[in-house]
Every structure is written in structure tokens, then in C-alpha cells.
C-alpha positions, 0 to 999 in steps of 0.5 A: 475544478481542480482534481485533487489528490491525497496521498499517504505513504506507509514506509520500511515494511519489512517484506519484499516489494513483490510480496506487496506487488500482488496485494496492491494490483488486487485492489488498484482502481477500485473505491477505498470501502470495496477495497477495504473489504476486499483486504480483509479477507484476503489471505496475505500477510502483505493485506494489514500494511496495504489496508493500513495505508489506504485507510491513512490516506481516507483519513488525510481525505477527510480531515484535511480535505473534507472528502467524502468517503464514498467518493473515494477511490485508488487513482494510484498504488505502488510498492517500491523497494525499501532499504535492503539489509544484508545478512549472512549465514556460514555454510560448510567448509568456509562458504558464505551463504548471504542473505537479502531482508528485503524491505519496501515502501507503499504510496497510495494516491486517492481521487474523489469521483463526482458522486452520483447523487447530485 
């Protein structure tokens, strides 16, 4: 049987990629509830979008799929670099102190493990 994979990207938050980096290794690998949960009482301003995107692609699972929930799991999170604005400030004596918004994109692909039940 085919493996299927289900995907949903969560694009231009406005934190750094590193940021987002520690939330997504924390919860790479593990089923879509536990990670759920675990996110939720994480301490992290980076944990909402994450959690957000993860339930966008348990949702895409089931409605366009007909997965079931608990046969969910990670496969793959990742941050990558979004749009980078440039800012400035002007210091002392004529300098110019730039300043980098950082932004980043989250992509989360689930697969469905064989439920043990069968």
C-alpha cells in the first residue's frame, strides 16, 4: 500500500527560523495528540504557530483523506527562512545601526502508522 503523506505549511511568521527551530526538534517524530499536548504547555512564544500548523495538516488528514487521528504522526517538521525585512535605527555621530525582522515558514508532513488494533 501506498504511503501517504499530508502536508500543511504555515508561512510568513514573523519570528526567526531559529526560534522556531527548538520548538519543531521537540516535537519531530512523535504522534499529532502527544505533540499537541506537549505544546501546550510549552513555554515558547514559537509553540501557537507550530501547534497551529500541525493541527491544519491533522485536519487536511481527515477531511480530505479520511485518516484517523490517532494513526497520525510527524514524518517531517521544518523551519525554513522566510522574507527577511530590513530595518534601521540611527545611532550617534552619523552611524547607522541596521536591523534584521527575521521571518520564517513552518511545513509539517504527517503519515499514518498501522493502528495496532487490527
Amino acid at each position: 500500500m501506498a504511503e501517504i503523506e499530508v502536508r500543511a505549511v504555515e508561512k510568513y511568521i514573523g519570528m526567526s527560523p531559529f526560534k522556531v527551530r527548538l520548538v519543531t526538534n521537540a516535537v519531530k517524530g512523535k504522534q499529532v495528540d502527544e505533540a499537541l499536548t506537549q505544546l501546550k504547555f510549552m513555554s515558547k512564544a514559537a509553540a501557537d504557530p507550530v501547534a497551529k500548523a500541525i493541527k491544519s495538516a491533522a485536519a487536511n488528514a481527515e477531511e480530505n483523506f479520511a485518516l484517523n487521528r490517532q494513526d497520525l504522526y510527524i514524518t517531517r517538521i521544518q523551519a525554513d527562512e522566510g522574507p527577511l525585512r530590513k530595518w534601521r535605527r540611527f545611532g550617534a555621530r552619523g552611524r547607522f545601526k541596521p536591523i534584521l525582522k527575521r521571518s520564517s515558514h513552518i511545513t509539517v508532513v504527517l503519515g499514518e502508522r498501522e493502528s495496532s488494533q487490527k
